[in-house]
C-alpha positions as CSV (number, residue, x, y, z in Angstrom):
1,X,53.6,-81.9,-167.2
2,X,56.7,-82.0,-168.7
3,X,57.6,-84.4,-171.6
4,X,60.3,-85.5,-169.9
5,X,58.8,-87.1,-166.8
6,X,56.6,-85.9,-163.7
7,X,56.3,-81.7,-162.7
8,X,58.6,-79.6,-161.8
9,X,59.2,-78.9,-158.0
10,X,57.6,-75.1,-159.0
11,X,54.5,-76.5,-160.9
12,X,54.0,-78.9,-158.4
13,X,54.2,-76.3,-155.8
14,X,51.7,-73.7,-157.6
15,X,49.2,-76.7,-158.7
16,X,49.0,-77.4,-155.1
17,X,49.5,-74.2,-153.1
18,X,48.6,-71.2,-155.8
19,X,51.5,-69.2,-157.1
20,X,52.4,-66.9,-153.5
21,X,52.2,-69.7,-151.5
22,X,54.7,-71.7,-153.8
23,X,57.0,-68.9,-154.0
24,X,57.3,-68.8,-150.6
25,X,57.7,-72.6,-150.0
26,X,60.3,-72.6,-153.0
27,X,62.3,-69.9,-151.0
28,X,62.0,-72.1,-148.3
29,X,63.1,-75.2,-150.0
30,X,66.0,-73.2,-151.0
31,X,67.0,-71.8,-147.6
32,X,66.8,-75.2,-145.8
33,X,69.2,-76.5,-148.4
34,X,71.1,-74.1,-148.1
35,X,71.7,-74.0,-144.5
36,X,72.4,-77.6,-144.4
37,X,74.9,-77.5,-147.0
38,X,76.6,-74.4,-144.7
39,X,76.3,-76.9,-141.5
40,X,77.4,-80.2,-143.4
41,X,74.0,-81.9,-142.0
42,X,70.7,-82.1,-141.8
43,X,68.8,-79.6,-139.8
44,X,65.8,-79.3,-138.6
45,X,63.1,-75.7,-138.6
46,X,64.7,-74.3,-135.9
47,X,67.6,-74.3,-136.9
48,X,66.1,-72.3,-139.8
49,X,65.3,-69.7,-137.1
50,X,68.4,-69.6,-135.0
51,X,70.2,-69.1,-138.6
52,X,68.0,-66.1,-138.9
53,X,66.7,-67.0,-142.2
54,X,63.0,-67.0,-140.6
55,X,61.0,-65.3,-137.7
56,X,59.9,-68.7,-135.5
57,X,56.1,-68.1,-136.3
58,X,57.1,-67.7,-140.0
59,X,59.3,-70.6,-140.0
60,X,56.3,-73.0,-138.8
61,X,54.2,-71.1,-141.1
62,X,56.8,-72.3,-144.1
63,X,56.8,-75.5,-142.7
64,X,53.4,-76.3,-143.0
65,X,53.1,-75.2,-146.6
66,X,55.3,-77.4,-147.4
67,X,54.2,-80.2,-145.3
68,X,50.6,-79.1,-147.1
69,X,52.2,-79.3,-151.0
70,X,53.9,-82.8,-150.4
71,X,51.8,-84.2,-148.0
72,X,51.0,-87.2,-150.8
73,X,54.6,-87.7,-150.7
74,X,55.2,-88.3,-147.3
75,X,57.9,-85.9,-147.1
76,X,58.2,-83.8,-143.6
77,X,60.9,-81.4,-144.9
78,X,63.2,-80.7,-147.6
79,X,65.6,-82.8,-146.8
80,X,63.2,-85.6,-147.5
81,X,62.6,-83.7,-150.5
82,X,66.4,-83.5,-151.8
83,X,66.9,-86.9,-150.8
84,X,64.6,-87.9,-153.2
85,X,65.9,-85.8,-156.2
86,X,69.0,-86.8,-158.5
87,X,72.0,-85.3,-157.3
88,X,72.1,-82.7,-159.8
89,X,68.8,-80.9,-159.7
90,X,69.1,-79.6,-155.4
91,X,70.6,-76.9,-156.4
92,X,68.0,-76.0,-158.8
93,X,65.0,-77.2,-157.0
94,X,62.7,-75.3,-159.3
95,X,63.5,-77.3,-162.5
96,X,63.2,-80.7,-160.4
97,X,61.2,-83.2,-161.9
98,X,59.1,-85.3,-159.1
99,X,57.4,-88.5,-160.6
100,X,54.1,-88.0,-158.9
């Protein structure tokens, strides 16, 4: 825990899932952002796919991580996530502080 407020996104993400597993959910974090910001909107997982970012089996298998590592948060996807962060950390999701 940082002394500025809650964990980071990434040591959230390893307390919860081990390090591979958070690695890949960070990647996937990132990707989802970034295809929304390409598309101006929210998307859903597959629309991960059809981007090409993700075989569909993969993609799901992302999805649940993630579901997994913020399932006390409520959040279904990162956009819940990023909608839930200060402006300036999405595009550093990895140094986002969460107040869990």
């Amino acid at each position: 825990m940082s002394p500025r407020g809650g964990p980071t996104v990434a040591q959230l993400l390893s307390r919860r899932l081990g390090v591979l597993k958070a690695g890949y959910a960070l990647t996937f974090i990132v990707l989802w952002w970034a295809e929304e910001e390409s598309r101006c909107a929210p998307i859903d997982v597959e629309e991960l796919v059809e981007a090409g970012y993700y075989s569909r089996a993969t993609a799901f298998r992302r999805q649940a991580d993630f579901r997994q590592a913020f399932e006390a948060e409520g959040f279904k996807s990162p956009h819940d996530l990023a909608m839930a962060l200060p402006q300036r950390t999405k595009s550093a999701p990895h140094v986002a502080r969460l107040a869990v």
